[in-house]
C-alpha positions in Angstrom: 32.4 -10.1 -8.3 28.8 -9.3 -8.2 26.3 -11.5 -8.4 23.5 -9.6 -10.6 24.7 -6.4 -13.0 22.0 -4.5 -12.5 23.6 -1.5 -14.2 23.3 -2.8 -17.6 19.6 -4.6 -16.6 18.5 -1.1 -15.6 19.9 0.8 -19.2 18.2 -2.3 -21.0 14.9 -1.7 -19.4 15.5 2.4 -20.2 16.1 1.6 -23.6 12.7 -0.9 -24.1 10.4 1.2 -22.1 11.4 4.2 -24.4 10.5 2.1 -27.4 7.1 1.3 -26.0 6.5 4.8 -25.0 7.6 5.5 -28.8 5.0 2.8 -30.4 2.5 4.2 -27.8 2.0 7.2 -29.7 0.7 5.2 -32.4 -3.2 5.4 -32.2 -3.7 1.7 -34.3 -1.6 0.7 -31.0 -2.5 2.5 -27.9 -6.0 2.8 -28.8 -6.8 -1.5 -28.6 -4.7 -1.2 -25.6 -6.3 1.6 -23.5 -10.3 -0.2 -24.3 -8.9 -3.4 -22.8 -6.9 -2.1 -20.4 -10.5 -0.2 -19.4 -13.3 -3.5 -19.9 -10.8 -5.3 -17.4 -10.5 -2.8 -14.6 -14.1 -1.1 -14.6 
């Protein structure tokens, strides 16, 4: 029996970073994103 099934983590985390990549596309979403992301690393 394993102890961690990482197999259906890994799908889970496919699935949610596909639906971010989807709402990135979204300007009223990325665009907030990408000035903080830039103020806080520059």
């Amino acid at each position: 029996m394993p102890l961690f099934d990482n197999k259906n983590r890994i799908l889970q985390i496919e699935t949610q970073k596909e639906e971010i990549f989807k709402l990135m596309e979204n300007p009223l979403i990325s665009q907030p994103f990408v000035e903080d992301f830039a103020k806080r690393f520059s």
